[in-house]
N, CA and C atoms of all chains as a GROMACS GRO file, in nm:
protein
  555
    1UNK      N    1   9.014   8.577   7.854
    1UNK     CA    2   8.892   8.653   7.829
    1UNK      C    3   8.933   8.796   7.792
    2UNK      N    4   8.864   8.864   7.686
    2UNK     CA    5   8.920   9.030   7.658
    2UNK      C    6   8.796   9.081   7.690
    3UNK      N    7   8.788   9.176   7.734
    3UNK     CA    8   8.673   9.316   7.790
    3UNK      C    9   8.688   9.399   7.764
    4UNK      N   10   8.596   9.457   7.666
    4UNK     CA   11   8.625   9.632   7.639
    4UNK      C   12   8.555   9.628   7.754
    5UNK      N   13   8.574   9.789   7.781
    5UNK     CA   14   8.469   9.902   7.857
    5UNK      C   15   8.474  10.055   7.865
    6UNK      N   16   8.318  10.097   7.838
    6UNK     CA   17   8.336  10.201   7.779
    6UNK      C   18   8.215  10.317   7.863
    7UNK      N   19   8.335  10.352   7.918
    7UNK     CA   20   8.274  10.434   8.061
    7UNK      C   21   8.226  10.579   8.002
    8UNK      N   22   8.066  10.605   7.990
    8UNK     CA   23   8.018  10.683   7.957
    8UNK      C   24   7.973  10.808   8.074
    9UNK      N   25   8.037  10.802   8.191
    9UNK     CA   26   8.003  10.859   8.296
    9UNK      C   27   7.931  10.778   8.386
   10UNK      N   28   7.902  10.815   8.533
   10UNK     CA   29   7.788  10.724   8.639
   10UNK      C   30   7.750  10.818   8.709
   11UNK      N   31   7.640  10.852   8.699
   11UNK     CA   32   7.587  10.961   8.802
   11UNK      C   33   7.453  10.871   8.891
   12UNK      N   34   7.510  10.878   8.993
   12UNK     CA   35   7.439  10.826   9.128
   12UNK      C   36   7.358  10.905   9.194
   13UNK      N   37   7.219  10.844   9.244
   13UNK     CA   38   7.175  11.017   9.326
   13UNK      C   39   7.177  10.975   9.479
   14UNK      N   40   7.137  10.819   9.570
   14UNK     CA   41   7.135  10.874   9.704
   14UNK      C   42   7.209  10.730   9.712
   15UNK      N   43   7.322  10.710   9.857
   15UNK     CA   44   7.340  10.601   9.901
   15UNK      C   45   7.346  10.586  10.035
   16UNK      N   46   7.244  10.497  10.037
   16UNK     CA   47   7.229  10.509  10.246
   16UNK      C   48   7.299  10.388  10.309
   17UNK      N   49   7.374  10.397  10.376
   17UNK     CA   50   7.439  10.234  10.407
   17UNK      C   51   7.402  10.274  10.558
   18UNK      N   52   7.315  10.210  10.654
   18UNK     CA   53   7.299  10.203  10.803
   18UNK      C   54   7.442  10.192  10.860
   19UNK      N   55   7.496  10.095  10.816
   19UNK     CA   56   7.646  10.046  10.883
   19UNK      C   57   7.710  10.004  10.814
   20UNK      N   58   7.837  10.026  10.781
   20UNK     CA   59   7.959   9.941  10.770
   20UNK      C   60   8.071   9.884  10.864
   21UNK      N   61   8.019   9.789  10.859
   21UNK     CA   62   8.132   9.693  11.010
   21UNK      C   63   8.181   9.587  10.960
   22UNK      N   64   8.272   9.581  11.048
   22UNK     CA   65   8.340   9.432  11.051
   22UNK      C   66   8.418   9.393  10.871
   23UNK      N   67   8.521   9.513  10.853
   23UNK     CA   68   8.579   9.483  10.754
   23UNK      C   69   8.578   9.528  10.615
   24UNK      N   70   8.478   9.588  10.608
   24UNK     CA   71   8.375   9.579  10.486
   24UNK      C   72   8.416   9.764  10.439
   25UNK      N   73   8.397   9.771  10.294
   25UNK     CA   74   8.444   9.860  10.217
   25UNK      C   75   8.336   9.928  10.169
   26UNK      N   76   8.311  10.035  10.148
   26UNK     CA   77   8.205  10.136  10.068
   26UNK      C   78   8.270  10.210   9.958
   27UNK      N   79   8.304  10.206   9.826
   27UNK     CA   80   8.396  10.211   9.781
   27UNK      C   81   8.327  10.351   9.636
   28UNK      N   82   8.314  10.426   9.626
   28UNK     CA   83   8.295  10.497   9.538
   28UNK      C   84   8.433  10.565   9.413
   29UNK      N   85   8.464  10.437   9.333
   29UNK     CA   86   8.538  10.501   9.294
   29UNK      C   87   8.602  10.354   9.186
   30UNK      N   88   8.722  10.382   9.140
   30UNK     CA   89   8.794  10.271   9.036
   30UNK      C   90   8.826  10.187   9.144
   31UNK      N   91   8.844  10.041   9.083
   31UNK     CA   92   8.914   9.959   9.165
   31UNK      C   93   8.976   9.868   9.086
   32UNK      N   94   9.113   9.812   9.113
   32UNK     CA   95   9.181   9.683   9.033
   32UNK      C   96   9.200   9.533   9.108
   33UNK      N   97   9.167   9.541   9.230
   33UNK     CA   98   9.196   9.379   9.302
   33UNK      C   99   9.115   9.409   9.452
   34UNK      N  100   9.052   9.334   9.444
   34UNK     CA  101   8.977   9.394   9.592
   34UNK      C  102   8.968   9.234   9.647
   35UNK      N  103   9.005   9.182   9.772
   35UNK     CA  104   9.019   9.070   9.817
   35UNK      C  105   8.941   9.077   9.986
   36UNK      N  106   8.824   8.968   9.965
   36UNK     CA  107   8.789   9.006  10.134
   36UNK      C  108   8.766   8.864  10.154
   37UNK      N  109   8.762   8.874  10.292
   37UNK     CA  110   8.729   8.731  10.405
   37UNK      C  111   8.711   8.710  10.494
   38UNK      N  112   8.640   8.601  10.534
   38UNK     CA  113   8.543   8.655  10.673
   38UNK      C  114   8.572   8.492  10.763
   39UNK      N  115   8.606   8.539  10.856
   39UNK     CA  116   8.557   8.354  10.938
   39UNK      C  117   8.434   8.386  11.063
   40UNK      N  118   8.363   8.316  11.084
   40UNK     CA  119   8.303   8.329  11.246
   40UNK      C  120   8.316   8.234  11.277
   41UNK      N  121   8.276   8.187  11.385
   41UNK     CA  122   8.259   8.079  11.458
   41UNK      C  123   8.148   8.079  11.573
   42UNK      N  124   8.000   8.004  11.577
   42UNK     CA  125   7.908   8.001  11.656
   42UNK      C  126   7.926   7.911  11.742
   43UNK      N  127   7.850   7.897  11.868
   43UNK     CA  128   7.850   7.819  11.932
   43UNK      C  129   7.739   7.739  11.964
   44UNK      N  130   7.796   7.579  11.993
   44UNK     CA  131   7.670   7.450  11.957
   44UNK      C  132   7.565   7.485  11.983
   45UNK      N  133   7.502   7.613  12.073
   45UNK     CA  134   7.337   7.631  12.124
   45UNK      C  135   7.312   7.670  11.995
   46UNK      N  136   7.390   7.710  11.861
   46UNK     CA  137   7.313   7.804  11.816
   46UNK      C  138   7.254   7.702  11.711
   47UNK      N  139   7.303   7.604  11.683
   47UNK     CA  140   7.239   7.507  11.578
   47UNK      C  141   7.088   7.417  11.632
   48UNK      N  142   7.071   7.472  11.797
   48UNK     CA  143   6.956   7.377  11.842
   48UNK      C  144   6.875   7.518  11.800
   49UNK      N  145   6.850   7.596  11.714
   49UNK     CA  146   6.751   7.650  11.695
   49UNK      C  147   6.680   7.582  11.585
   50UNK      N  148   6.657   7.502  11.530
   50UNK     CA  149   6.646   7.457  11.395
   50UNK      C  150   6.710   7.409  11.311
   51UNK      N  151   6.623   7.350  11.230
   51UNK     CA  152   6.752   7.322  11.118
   51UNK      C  153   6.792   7.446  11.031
   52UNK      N  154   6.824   7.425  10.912
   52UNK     CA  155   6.837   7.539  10.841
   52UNK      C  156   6.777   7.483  10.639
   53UNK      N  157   6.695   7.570  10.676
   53UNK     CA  158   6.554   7.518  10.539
   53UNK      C  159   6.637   7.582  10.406
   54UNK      N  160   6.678   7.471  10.375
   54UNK     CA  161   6.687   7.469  10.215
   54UNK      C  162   6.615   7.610  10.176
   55UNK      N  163   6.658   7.687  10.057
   55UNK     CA  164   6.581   7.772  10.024
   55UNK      C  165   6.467   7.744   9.899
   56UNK      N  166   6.585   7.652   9.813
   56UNK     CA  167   6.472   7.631   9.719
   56UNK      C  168   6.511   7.476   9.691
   57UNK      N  169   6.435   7.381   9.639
   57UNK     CA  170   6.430   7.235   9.606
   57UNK      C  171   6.528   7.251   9.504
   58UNK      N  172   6.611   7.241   9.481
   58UNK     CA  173   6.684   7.242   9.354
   58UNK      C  174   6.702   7.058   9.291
   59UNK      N  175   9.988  10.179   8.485
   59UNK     CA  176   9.913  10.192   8.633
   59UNK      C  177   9.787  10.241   8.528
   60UNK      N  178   9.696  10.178   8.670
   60UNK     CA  179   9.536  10.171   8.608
   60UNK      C  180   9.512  10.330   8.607
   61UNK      N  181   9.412  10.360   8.499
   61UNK     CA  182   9.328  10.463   8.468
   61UNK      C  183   9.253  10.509   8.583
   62UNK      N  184   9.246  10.606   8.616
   62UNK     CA  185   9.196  10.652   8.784
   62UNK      C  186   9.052  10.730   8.712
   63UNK      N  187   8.915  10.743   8.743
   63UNK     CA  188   8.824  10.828   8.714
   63UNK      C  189   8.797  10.895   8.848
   64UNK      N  190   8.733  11.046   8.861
   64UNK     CA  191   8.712  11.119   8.956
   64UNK      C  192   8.549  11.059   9.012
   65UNK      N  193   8.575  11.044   9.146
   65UNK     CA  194   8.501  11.077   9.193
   65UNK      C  195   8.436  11.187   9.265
   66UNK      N  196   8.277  11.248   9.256
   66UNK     CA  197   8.241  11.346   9.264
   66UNK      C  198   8.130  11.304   9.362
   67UNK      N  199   8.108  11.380   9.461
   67UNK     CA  200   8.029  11.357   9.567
   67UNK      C  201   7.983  11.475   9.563
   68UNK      N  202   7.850  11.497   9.593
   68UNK     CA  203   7.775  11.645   9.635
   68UNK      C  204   7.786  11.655   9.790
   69UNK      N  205   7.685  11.541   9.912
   69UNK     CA  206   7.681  11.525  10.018
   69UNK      C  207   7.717  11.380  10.083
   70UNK      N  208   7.820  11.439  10.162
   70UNK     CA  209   7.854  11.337  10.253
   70UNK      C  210   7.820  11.326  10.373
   71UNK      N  211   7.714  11.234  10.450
   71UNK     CA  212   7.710  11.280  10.568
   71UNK      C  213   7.782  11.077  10.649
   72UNK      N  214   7.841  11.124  10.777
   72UNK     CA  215   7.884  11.020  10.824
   72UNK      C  216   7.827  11.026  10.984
   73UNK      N  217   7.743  10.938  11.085
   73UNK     CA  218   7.763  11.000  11.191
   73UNK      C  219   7.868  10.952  11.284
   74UNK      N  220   7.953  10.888  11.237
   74UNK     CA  221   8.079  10.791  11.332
   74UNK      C  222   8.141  10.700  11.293
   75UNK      N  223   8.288  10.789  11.285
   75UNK     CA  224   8.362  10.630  11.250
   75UNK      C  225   8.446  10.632  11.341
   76UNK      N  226   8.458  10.468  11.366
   76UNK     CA  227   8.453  10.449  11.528
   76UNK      C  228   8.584  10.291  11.502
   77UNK      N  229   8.606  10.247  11.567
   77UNK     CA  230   8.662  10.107  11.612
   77UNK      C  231   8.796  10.112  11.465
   78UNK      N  232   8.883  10.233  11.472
   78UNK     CA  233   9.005  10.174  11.370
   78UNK      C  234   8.956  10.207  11.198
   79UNK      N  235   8.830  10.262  11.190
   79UNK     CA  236   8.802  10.253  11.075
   79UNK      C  237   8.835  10.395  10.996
   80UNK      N  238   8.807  10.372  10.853
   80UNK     CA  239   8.874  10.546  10.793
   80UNK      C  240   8.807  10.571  10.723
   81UNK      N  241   8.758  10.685  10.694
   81UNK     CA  242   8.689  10.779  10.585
   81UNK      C  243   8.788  10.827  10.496
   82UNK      N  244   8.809  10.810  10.386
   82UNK     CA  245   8.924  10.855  10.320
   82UNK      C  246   8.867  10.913  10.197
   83UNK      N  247   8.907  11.053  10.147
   83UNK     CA  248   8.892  11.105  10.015
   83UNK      C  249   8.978  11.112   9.955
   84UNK      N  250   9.000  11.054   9.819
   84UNK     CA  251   9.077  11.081   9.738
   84UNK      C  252   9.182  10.901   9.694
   85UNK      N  253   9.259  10.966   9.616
   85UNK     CA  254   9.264  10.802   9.591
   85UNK      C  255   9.338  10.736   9.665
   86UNK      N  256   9.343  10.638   9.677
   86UNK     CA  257   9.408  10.495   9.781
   86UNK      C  258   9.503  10.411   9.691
   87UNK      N  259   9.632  10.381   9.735
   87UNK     CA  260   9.685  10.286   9.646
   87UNK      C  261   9.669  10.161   9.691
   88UNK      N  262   9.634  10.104   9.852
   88UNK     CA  263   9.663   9.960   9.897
   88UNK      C  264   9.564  10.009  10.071
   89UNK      N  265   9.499   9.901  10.076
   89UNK     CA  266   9.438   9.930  10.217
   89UNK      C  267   9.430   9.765  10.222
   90UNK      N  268   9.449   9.746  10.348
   90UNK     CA  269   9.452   9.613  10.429
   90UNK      C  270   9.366   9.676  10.588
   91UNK      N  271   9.244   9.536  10.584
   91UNK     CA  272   9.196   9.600  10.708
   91UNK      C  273   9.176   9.446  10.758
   92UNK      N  274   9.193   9.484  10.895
   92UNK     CA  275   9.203   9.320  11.014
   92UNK      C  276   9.038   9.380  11.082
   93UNK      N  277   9.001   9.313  11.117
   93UNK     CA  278   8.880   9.270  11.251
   93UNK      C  279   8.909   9.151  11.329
   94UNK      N  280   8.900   9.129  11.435
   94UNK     CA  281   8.886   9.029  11.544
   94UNK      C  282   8.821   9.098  11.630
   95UNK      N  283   8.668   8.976  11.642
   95UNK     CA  284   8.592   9.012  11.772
   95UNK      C  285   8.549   8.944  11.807
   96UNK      N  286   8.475   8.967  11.955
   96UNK     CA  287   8.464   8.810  12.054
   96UNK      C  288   8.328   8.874  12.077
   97UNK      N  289   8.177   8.814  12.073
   97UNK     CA  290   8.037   8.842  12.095
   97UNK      C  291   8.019   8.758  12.187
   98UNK      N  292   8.017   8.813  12.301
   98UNK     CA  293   7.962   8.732  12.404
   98UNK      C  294   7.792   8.821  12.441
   99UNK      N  295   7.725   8.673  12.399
   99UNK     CA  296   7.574   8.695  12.443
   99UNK      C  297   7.526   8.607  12.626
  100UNK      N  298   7.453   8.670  12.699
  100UNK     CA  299   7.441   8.621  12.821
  100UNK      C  300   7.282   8.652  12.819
  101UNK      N  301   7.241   8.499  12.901
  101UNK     CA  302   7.159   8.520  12.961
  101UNK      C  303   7.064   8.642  13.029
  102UNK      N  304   7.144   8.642  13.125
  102UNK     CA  305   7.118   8.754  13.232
  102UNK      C  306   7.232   8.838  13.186
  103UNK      N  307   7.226   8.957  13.107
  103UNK     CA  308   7.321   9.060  13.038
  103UNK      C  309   7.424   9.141  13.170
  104UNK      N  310   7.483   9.022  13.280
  104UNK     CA  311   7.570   9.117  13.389
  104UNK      C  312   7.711   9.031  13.369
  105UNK      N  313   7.759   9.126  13.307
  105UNK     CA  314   7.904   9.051  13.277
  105UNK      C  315   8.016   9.083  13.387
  106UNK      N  316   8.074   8.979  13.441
  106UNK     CA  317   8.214   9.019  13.544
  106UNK      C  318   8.304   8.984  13.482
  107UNK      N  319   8.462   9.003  13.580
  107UNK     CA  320   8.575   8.939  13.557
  107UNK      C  321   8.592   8.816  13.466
  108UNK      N  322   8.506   8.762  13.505
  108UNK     CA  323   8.491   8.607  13.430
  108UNK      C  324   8.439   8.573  13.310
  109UNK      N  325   8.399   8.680  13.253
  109UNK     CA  326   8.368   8.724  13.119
  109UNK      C  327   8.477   8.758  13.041
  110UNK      N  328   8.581   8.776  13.090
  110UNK     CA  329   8.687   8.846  13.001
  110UNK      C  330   8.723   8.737  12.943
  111UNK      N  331   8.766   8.802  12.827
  111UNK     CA  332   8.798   8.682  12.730
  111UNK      C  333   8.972   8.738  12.625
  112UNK      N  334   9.005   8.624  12.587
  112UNK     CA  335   9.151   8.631  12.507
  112UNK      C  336   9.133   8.612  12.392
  113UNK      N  337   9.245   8.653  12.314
  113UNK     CA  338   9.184   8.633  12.152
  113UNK      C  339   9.300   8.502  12.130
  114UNK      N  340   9.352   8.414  12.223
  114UNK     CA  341   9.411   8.279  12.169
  114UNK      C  342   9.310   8.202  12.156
  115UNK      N  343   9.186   8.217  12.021
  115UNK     CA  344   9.154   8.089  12.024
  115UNK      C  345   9.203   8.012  11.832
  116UNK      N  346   9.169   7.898  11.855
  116UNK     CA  347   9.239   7.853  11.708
  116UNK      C  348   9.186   7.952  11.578
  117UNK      N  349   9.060   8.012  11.602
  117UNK     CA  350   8.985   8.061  11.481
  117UNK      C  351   9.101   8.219  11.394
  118UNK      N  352   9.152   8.236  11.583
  118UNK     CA  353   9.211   8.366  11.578
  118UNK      C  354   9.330   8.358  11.486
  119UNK      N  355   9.377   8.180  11.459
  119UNK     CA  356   9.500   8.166  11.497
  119UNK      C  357   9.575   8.089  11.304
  120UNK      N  358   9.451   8.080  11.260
  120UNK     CA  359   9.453   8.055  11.119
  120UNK      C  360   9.477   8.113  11.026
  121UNK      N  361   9.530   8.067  10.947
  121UNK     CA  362   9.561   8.196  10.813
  121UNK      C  363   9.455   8.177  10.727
  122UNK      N  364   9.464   8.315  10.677
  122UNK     CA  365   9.381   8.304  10.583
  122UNK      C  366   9.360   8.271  10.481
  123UNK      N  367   9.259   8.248  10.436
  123UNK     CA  368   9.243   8.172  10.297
  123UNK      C  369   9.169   8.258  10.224
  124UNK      N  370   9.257   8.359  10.125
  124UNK     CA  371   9.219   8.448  10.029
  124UNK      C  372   9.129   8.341   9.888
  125UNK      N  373   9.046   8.438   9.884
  125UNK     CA  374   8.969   8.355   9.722
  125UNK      C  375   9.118   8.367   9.570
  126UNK      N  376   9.129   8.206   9.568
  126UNK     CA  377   9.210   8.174   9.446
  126UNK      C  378   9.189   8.297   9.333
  127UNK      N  379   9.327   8.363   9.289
  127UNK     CA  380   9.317   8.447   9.187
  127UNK      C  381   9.255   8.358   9.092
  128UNK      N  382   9.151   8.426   9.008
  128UNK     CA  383   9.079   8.378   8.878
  128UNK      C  384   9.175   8.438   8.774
  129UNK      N  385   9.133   8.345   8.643
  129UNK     CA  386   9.256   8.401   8.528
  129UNK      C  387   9.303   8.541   8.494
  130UNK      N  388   9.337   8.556   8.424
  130UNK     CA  389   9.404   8.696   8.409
  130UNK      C  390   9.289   8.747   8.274
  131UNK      N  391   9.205   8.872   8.281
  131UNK     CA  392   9.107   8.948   8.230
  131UNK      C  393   9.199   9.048   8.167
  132UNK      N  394   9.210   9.031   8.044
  132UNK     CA  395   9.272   9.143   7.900
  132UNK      C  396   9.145   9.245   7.917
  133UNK      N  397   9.161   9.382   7.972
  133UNK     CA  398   9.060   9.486   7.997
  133UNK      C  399   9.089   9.574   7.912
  134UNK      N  400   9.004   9.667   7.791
  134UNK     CA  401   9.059   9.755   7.725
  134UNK      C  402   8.951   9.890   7.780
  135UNK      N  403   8.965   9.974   7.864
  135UNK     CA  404   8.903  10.053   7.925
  135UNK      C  405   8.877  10.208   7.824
  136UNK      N  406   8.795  10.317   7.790
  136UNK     CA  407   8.796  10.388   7.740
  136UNK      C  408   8.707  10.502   7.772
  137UNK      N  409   8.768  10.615   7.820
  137UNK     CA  410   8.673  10.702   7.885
  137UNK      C  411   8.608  10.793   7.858
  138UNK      N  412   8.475  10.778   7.793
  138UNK     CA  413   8.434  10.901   7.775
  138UNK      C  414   8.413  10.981   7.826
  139UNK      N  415   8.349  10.977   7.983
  139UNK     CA  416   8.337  11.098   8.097
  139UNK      C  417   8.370  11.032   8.184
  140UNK      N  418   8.514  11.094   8.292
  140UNK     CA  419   8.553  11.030   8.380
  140UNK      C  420   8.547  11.078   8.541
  141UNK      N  421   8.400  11.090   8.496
  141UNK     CA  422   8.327  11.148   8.624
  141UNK      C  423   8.239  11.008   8.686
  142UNK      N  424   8.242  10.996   8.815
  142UNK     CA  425   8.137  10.927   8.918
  142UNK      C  426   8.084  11.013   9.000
  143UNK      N  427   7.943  11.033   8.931
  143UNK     CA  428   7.886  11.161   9.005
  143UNK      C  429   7.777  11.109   9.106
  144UNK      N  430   7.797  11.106   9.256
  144UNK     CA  431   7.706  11.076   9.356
  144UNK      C  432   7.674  11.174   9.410
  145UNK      N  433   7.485  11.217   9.412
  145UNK     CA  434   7.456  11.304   9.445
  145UNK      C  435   7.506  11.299   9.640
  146UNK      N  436   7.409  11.178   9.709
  146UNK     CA  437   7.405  11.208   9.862
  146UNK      C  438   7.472  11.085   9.918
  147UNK      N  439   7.549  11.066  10.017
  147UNK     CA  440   7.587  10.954  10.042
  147UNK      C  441   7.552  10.986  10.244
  148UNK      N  442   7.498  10.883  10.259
  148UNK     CA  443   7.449  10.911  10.407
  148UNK      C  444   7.476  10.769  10.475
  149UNK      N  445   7.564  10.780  10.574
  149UNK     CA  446   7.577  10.626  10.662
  149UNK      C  447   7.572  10.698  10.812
  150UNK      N  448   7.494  10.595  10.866
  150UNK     CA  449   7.535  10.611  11.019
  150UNK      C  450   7.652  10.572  11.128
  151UNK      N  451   7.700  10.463  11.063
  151UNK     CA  452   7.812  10.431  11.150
  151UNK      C  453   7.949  10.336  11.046
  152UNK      N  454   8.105  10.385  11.044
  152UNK     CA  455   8.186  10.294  10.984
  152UNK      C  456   8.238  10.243  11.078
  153UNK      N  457   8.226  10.119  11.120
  153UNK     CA  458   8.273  10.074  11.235
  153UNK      C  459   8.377   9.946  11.229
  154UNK      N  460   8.449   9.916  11.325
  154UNK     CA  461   8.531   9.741  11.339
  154UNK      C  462   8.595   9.823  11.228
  155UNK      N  463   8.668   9.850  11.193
  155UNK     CA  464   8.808   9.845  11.072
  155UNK      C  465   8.732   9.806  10.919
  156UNK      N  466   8.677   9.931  10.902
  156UNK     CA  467   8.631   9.941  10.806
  156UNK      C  468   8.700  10.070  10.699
  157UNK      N  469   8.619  10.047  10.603
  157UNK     CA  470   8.672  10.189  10.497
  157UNK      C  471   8.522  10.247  10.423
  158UNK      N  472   8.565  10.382  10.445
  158UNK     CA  473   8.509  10.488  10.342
  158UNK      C  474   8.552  10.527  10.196
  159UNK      N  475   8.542  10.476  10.114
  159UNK     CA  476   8.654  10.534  10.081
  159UNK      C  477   8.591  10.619   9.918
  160UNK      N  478   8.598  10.785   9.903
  160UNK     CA  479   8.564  10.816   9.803
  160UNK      C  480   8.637  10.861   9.671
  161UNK      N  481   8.711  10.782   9.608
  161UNK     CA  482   8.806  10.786   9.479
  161UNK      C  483   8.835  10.635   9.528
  162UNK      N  484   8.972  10.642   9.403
  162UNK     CA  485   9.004  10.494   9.387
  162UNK      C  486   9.071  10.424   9.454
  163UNK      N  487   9.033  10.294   9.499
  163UNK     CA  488   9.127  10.246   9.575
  163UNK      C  489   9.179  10.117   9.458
  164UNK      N  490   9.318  10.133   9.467
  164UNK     CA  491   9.375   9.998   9.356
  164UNK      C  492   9.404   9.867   9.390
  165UNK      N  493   9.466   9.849   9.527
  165UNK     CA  494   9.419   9.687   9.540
  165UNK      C  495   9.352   9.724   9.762
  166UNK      N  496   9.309   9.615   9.763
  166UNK     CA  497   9.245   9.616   9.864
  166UNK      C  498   9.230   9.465   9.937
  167UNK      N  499   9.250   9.473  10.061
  167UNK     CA  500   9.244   9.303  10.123
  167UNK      C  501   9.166   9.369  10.284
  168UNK      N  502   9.065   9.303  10.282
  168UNK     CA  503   8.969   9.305  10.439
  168UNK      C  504   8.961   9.151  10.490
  169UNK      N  505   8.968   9.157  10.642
  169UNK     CA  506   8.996   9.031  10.664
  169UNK      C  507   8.904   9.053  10.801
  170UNK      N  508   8.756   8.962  10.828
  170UNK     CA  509   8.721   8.974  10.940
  170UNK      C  510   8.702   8.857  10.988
  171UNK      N  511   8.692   8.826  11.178
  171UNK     CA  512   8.694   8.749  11.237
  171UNK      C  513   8.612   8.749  11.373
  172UNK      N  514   8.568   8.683  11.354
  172UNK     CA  515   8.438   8.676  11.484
  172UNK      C  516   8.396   8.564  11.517
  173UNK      N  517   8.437   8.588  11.681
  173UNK     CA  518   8.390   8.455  11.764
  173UNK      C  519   8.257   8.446  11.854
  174UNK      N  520   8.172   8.406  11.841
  174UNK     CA  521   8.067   8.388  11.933
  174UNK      C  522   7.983   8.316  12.048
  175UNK      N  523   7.982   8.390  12.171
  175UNK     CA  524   7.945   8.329  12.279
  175UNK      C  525   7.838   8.351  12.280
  176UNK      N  526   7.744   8.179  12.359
  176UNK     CA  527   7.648   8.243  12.385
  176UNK      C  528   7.600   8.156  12.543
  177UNK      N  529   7.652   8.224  12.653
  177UNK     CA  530   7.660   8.193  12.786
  177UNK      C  531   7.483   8.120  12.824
  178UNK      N  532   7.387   8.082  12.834
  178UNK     CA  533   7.278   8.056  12.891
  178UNK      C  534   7.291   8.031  13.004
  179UNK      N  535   7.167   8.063  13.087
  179UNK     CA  536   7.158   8.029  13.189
  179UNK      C  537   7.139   7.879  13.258
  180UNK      N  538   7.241   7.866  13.381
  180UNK     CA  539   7.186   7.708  13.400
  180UNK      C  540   7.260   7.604  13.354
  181UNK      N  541   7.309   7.640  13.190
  181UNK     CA  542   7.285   7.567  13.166
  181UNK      C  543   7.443   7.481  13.126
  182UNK      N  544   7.550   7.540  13.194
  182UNK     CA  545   7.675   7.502  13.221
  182UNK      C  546   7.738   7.544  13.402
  183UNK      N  547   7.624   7.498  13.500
  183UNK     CA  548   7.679   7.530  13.599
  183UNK      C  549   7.781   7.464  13.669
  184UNK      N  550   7.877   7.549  13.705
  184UNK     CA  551   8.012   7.474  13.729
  184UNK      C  552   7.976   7.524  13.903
  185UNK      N  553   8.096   7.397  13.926
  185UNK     CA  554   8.063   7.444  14.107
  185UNK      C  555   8.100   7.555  14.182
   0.00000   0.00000   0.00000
């Protein structure tokens, strides 16, 4: 695949982030390889809440 | 080496960075950040001795599985203004091994991990 790009400036005016946790980057600026990953693991009570609803009929 | 553009910030406000994490200005060549955490939820919110917990569990104990590099992207970059101009940037908390980071960072790997308890009452009473 070839990509120009043709950076005419970026002027931003407000960025509110409540939190950044658990890993996670706020990044204002160039970037060339950015790699993230996450595991959790719940426990069996948490699946007797419901099922978990499809969002859309696809 | 990649083309770096400035970043320009007017206001920064942060109120805490807390748990390992960094606010960093200016550019970054490589940041690697770990998380491991154990959420224990209780019933009745009075945690003792017996609450303490170890991080040997298998979840802890896996490698990771980075997303497969995708093909290689021919980029021809060209700058006309190599300004990133952010007027206000406002967070309340960078927390767990996180990053701030305002200029460039060139490669980057975050890796989080979280285990979750959730104790109920009753409803594992041991003798």
């Amino acid at each position: 695949m070839y990509m120009e790009v043709h950076n005419w400036g970026l002027n931003i005016g407000n960025v509110r982030a409540d939190n950044i946790s658990s890993s996670s980057i706020l990044l204002i600026g160039d970037n060339e390889e950015l790699l993230l990953s996450s595991y959790f693991d719940t426990p069996p009570e948490a699946f007797t809440l419901g099922n978990i609803v499809p969002l859309a009929l696809t | 080496m990649m083309d770096k553009r400035t970043a320009v910030v007017d206001n920064l406000f942060t109120n805490s960075v807390s748990n390992s994490s960094v606010l960093s200005i200016g550019d970054t060549n490589y940041a690697t950040l770990k998380f491991k955490g154990i959420a224990v939820q209780k019933q009745v919110p009075t945690f003792s001795q017996e609450d303490e917990e170890t991080f040997d569990y298998p979840l802890f104990k896996r490698d990771t599985n980075w997303p497969a590099p995708t093909m290689g992207v021919r980029k021809i970059t060209t700058y006309h203004n190599r300004n990133i101009c952010v007027a206000n940037v406002a967070t309340i908390g960078v927390s767990a091994s996180s990053l701030l980071q305002i200029g460039s960072l060139t490669k980057g790997y975050a890796e989080a991990r979280v285990k979750h308890f959730r104790k109920l009452k009753g409803a594992y009473e041991t003798s």
